[in-house]
C-alpha positions in Angstrom: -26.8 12.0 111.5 -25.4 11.5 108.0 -22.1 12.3 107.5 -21.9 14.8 104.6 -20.3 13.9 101.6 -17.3 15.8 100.4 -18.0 15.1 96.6 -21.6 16.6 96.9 -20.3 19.9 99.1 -17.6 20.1 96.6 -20.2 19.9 93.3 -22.6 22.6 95.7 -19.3 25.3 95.9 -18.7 24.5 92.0 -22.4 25.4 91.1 -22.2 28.3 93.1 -19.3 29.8 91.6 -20.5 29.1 88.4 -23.7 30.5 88.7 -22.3 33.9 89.6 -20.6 33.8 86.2 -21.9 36.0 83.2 -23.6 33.5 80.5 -23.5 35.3 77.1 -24.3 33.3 73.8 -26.2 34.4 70.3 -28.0 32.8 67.6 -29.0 34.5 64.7 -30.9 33.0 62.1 -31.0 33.4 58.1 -32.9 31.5 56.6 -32.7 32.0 52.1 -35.6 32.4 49.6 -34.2 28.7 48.5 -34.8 27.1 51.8 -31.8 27.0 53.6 -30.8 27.7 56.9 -28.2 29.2 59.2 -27.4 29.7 62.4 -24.7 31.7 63.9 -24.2 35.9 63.9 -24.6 38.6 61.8 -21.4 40.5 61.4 -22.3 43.6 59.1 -25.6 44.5 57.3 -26.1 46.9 54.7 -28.5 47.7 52.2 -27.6 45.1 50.0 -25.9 42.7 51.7 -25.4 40.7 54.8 -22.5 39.4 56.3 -23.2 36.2 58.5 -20.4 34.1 60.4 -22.0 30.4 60.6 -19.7 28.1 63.2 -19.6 24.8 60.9 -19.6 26.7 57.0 -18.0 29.9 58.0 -18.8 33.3 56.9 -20.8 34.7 54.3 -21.8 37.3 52.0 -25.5 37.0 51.2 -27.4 39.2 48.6 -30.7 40.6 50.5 -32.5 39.7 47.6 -31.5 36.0 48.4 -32.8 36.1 52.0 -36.3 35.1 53.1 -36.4 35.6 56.8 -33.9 37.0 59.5 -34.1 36.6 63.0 -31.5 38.3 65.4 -31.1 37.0 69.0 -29.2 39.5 71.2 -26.4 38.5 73.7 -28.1 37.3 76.9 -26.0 38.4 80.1 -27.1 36.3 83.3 -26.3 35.6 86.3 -28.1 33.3 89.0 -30.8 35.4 89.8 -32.3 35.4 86.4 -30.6 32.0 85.0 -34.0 29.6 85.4 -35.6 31.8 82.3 -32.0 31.8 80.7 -32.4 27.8 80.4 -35.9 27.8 79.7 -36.0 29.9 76.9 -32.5 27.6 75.6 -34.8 24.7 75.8 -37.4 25.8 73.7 -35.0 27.2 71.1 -33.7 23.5 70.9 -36.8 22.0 70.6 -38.2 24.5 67.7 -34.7 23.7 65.9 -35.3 20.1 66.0 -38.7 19.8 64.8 -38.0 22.5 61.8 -37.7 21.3 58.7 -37.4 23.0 55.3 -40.3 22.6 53.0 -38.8 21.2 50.1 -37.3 17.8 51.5 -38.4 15.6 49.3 -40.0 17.6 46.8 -37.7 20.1 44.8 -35.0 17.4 43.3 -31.9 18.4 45.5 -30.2 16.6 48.5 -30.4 18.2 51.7 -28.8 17.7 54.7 -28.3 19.0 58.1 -25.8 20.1 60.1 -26.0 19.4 63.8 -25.7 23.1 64.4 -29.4 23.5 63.5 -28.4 24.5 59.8 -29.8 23.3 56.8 -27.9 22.9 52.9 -29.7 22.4 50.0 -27.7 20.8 46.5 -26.1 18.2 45.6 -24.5 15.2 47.4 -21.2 14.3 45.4 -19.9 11.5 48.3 -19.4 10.4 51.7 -16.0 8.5 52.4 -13.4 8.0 54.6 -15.7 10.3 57.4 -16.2 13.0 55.0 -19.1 14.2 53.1 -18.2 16.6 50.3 -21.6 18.6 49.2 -22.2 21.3 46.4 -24.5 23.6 47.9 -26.8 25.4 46.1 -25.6 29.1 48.0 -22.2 28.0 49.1 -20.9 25.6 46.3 -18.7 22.7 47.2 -18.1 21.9 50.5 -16.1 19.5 52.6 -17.7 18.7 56.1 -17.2 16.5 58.9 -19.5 13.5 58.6 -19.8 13.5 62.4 -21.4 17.4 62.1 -24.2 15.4 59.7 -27.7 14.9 61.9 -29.9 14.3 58.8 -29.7 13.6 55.4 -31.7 13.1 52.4 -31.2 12.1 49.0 -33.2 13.5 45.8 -32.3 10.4 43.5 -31.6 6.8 44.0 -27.8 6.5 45.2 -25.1 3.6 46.1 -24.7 3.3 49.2 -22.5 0.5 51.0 -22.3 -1.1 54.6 -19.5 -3.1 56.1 -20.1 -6.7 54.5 -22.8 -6.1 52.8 -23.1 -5.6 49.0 -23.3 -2.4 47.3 -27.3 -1.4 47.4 -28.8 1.3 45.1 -32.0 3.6 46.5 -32.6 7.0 48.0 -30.9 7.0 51.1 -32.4 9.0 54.5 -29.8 9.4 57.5 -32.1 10.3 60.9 -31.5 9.7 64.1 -28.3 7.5 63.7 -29.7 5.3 61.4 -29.5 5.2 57.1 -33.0 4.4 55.6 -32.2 2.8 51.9 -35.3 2.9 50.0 -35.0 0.4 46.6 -36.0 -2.8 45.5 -36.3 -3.4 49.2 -36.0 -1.3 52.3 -32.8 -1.8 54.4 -32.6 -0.1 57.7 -28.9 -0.3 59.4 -27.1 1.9 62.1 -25.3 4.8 60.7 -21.6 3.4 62.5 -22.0 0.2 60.1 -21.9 3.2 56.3 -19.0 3.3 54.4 -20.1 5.3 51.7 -22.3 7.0 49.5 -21.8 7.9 45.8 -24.4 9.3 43.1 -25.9 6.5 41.2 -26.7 7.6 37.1 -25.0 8.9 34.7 -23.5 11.8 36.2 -19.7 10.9 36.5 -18.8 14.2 37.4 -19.9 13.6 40.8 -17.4 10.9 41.9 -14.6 13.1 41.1 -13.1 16.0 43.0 -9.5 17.2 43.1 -6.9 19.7 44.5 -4.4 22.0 42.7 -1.1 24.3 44.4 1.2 26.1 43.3 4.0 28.1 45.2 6.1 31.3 43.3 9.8 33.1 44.5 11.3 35.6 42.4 14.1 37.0 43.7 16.8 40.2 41.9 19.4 42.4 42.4 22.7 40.6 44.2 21.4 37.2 43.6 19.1 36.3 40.6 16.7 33.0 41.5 13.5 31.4 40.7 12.1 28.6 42.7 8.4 27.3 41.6 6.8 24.3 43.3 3.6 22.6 42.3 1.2 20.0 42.6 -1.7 18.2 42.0 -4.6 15.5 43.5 -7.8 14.3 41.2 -9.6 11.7 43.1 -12.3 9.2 42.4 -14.3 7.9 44.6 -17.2 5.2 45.0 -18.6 3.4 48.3 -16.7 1.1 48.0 -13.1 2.1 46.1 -10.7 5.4 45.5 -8.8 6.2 42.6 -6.2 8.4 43.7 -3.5 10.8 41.1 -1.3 12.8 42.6 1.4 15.2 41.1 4.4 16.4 42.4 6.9 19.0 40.6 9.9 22.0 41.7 12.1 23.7 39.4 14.7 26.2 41.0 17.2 28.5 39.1 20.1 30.4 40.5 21.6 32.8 38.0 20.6 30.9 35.0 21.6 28.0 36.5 19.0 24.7 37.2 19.7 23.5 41.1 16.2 22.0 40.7 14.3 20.1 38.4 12.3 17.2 39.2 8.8 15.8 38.9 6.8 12.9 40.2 3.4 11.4 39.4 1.9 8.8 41.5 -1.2 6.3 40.9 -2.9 4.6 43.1 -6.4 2.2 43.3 -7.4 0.9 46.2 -10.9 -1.3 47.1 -12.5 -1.0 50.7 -13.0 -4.9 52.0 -13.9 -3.9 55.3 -14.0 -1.6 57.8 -10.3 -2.2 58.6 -8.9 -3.7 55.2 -8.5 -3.0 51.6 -6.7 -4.1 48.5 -4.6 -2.5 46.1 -4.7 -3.8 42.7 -2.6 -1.3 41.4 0.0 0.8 42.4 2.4 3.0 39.9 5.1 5.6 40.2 7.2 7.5 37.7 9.9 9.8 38.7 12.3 12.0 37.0 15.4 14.0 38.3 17.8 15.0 36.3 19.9 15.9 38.8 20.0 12.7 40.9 20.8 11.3 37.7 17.6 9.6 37.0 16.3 10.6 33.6 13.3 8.0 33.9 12.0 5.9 36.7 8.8 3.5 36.9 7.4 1.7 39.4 4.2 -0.5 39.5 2.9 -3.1 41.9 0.4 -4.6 43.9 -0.6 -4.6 47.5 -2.8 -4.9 51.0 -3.7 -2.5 53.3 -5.3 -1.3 56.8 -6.5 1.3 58.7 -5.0 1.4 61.9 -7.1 4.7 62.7 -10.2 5.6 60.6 -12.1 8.4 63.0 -13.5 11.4 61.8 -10.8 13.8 62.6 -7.3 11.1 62.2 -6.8 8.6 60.1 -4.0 6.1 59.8 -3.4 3.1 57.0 -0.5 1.5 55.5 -0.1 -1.0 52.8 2.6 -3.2 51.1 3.2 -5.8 48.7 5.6 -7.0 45.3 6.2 -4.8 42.3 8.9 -3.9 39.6 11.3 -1.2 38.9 12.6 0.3 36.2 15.6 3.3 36.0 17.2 4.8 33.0 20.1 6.9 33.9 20.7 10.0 32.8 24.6 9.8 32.2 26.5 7.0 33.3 30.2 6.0 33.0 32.4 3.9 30.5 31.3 0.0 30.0 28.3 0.8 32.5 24.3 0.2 31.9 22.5 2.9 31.6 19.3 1.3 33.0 18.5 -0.9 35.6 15.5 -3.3 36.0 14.7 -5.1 39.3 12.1 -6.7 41.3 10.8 -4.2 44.3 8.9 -4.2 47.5 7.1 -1.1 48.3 5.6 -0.1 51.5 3.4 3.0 51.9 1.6 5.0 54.6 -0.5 7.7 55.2 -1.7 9.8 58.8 -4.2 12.5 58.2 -5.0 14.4 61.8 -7.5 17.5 62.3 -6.0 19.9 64.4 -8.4 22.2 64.6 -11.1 22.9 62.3 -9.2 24.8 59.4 -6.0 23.0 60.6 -5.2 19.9 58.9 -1.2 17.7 59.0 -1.1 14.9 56.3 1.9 13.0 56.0 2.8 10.3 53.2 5.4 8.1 53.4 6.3 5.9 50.2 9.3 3.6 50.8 11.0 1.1 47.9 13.4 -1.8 48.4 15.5 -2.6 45.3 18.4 -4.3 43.5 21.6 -3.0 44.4 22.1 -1.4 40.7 18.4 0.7 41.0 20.0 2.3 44.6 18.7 -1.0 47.0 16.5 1.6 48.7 14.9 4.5 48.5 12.2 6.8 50.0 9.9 9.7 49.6 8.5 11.3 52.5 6.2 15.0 52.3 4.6 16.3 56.0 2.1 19.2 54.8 0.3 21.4 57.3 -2.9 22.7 55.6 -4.9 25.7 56.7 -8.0 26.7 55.0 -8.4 30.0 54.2 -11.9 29.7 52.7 -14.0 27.3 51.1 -11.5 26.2 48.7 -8.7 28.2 49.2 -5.8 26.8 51.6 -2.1 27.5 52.3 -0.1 24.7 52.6 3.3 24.4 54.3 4.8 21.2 53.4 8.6 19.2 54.0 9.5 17.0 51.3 12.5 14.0 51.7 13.5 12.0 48.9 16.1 9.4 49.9 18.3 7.2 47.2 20.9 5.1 49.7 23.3 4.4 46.7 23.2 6.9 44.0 23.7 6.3 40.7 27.6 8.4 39.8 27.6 10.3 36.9 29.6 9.9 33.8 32.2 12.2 35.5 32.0 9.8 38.6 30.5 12.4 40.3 27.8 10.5 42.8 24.7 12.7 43.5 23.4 13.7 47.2 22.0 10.9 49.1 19.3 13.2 50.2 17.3 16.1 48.8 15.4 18.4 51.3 12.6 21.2 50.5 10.2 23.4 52.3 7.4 24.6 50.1 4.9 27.3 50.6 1.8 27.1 48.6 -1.6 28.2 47.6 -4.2 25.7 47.4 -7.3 25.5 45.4 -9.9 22.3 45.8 -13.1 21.4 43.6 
């Protein structure tokens, strides 16, 4: 006789158990007079209206006079007696999602792409890079997805598209079944882990850029009179192959009439994809102002190298370094001393961008600067953010900000500024 085999008897109690379980699940489906699809649960209905929760794109409002066809699928409640017909009829669901296809593909001028959820969007493509496709969609506007949620894709117009070590091609571009179809002056067929990037080709510039603005607001009377106002900024530029990167950074604070915060920071970066893993940074420029740390002007350009250590679709990792020059005007200084200092720097910067959940992002940049002794020797400026989006492009952002000068420069009284200056912000977020 065969001994039995613990493993299998253990994997036979499992099934049992589990197939005394309830199995509940739903999947509506809207589909719009403009082709598109979606697949998740209506929430509210009324004459006009429909309200519709979607998993990946979230919910939405949708005028009735905007929807062609929709198909409600009630909560199934099974257990093992019944759970054969339960699968079955999951089966065929799958296999009429994956052979429908919107009629317009290919025919009605817009990019479509779709979702691995079963959903379709129709618009416009703007790019894919870094593991992110950022879409305008013709009902839902701009949206930033998860390249990994991408089964299919399928261009309208001739785009650039580049591979790791390959030149930059130019055709329509078809994503299906893990592998990117470019059709130009020759076909190219190549697995979908090899893309870096895809960019509208033409003359529509628009398309490569896309940006982010925040602003946080405290008023505060009575006892104690104060004003504290943070904002910032991020316009981006992106090709296959290269990102042009502008960020803003800015807080002013009042306490009964009195500044104990003013201070703003713009930062320029341009960076060119070699490979998967490296890049090149042709340019890199900072200027700084804080009157209050003494610094009345401060630029910084340079050069540099970088690398991903992580480039996944949910963290990414990459640092880079290299030679540059400073230059600091002070905004008092004492008796028989400069009031500027110019010196050769080295910069070192990093960035770590993780997905916590799907509306929960942390990003932290870290920007640190080796100097002459009269510019401070070193300094630093470090911001941890925790993003949450509240909608399409509306997000509240937490964020810690640390700038660090190890030798301030004193002030005309001799009076030497902090070392350190620390600020929580609170913000609200808008992307396009």
């Amino acid at each position: 006789m065969t001994p039995a085999n613990p493993v299998s008897g253990i994997c036979r109690w499992f099934m049992a158990v589990w197939l005394t379980l309830p199995v509940t699940g739903f999947a509506d489906e809207l589909i719009g007079k403009n082709g598109e699809r979606f697949i998740g649960k209506v929430i509210e209905e009324t004459s006009e209206t429909v309200v519709f929760e979607s998993e990946t794109v979230g919910r939405q409002v949708i005028p009735r006079s905007r929807i062609s066809e929709l198909k409600r699928t009630p909560a199934v409640t099974s257990t093992a007696t019944n759970l054969p017909s339960v699968v079955e009829s999951a089966g065929a669901s799958s296999a009429t999602n994956k052979l429908w296809q919107p009629p317009g593909v290919g025919k009605d001028g817009f990019d479509w792409l779709e979702l691995k959820s079963s959903e379709w969007l129709k618009g416009h493509l703007r790019y894919v890079q870094n593991k992110k496709v950022d879409f305008e969609s013709d009902k839902l506007e701009d949206l930033s997805l998860e390249f990994k949620d991408i089964r299919q894709l399928y261009s309208s117009k001739p785009m650039f598209t580049k591979f790791e070590g390959r030149d930059q091609l130019f055709g329509s571009v078809a994503l299906s079944n893990d592998v990117v179809e470019v059709l130009g002056p020759e076909q190219i067929q190549l697995p979908r882990d090899q893309l870096t990037g895809i960019t509208p080709g033409g003359k529509r510039e628009i398309n490569l850029w896309s940006g982010k603005a925040n602003i946080g607001l405290n008023f505060q009377s009575g006892n104690t009179k104060q004003t504290t106002m943070n904002a910032s900024a991020e316009l981006a530029r992106r090709t296959p192959a290269t990102q042009l990167l502008l960020n803003y950074l800015g807080n002013y604070g009042e306490v009964e009439g009195t500044e104990n915060a003013n201070n703003h920071r713009v930062n320029l970066s341009y960076d060119i994809r070699l490979n998967r893993d490296w890049f090149v940074r042709p340019l890199q420029a900072e200027y700084y102002r804080d009157q209050l740390a003494n610094i009345s002007h401060r630029g910084t350009v340079g050069v540099g190298v970088g690398y991903y250590i992580f480039d996944q679709d949910d963290l990414e990792w990459k640092v880079a370094a290299g030679p540059g020059y400073q230059y600091t005007r002070f905004a008092t200084v004492g008796p028989n001393e400069s009031n500027h200092a110019s010196t050769a720097a080295a910069m070192f910067q990093t960035r770590f961008k993780a997905d916590i959940t799907k509306r929960l992002t942390f990003i932290q940049d870290f920007t640190g600067t080796l100097t002459g002794e009269e510019a401070g020797l070193y300094s630093h400026h470090l911001v941890s953010t925790v993003e949450f989006e509240i909608k399409r492009h509306l997000d509240l952002d937490v964020s810690f900000v640390w700038d660090y000068i190890q030798n301030p420069q004193a002030e005309a009284d001799r009076t030497v500024p902090q070392h350190s200056d620390l600020r929580f912000t609170l913000g609200l977020g808008v992307r396009f």
